[in-house]
Phi, psi and omega in degrees: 000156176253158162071195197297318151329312151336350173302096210303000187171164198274166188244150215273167166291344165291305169327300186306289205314275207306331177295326162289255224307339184251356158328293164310323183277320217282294174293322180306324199305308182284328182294316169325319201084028195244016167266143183236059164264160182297286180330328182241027167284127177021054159273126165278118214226126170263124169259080214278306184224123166247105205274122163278135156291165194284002167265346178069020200253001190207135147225164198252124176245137182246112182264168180215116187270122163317152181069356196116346208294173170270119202289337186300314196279346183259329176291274198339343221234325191275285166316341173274334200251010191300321199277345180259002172282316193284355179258322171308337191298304202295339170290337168269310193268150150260109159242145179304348172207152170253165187264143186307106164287132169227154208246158133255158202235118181253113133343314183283007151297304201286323193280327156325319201279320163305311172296287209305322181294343153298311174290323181284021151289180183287286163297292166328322168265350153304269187348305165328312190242004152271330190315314177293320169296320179286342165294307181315292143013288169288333164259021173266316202286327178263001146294312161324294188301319183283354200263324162307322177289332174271015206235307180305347199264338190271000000 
């Protein structure tokens, strides 16, 4: 696996906690408005997860560009502006370093949306709603057999 799943271990709760923290500062940032590339003048933009390394010196923010926008052009607009978004960041939290942003593009919206439009197939939720009847089936047929096997042993 790729991307934020790929991950060789659960990340401790400080890694949650600051990573929520710099999430929140990350959107006051954007929402302000105080970078001045074109490109992120009022781009709608989700910062959906921001994942820490265990050193807490690097981090990965996982954007989702809204409407459709183009993700290519906003990571771009996002990695030219890292370092002054991460100095605008470091003024709201305290922390002992602030950490090297690095931007992604997450995926896991696209892969939710694909398994669900899989379960709404036809065939599939046929499959779905036969699957079960057929489980009934198996354990009726092995509720036989054992009660034969208890009735026979005695």
């Amino acid at each position: 696996m790729t991307g934020r799943d790929a991950a060789p271990q659960e990340p401790s709760q400080r890694q949650l906690r600051v990573g929520e923290e710099i999430r929140r500062a990350l959107a006051r940032v954007l929402e302000r408005g105080t970078l001045h590339d074109p490109a992120l003048y009022d781009a709608p933009v989700t910062i959906s997860e921001v994942t820490m390394t265990p050193d807490l010196r690097n981090a990965t923010v996982w954007i989702v560009p809204l409407g459709g926008g183009d993700a290519a052009e906003l990571l771009a607009a996002l990695t030219r502006n890292a370092g002054r978004l991460g100095g605008l960041m470091a003024r709201d939290i305290k922390l002992r370093f602030a950490p090297r942003l690095r931007f992604e593009r997450d995926t896991a919206f696209d892969t939710s949306s694909r398994i669900d439009a899989l379960l709404r197939d036809p065939a599939v939720r046929r499959d779905l709603e036969t699957a079960p009847a057929e489980n009934e089936d198996s354990e009726a047929e092995d509720a036989e057999s054992g009660e034969a096997d208890r009735n026979g042993a005695s």
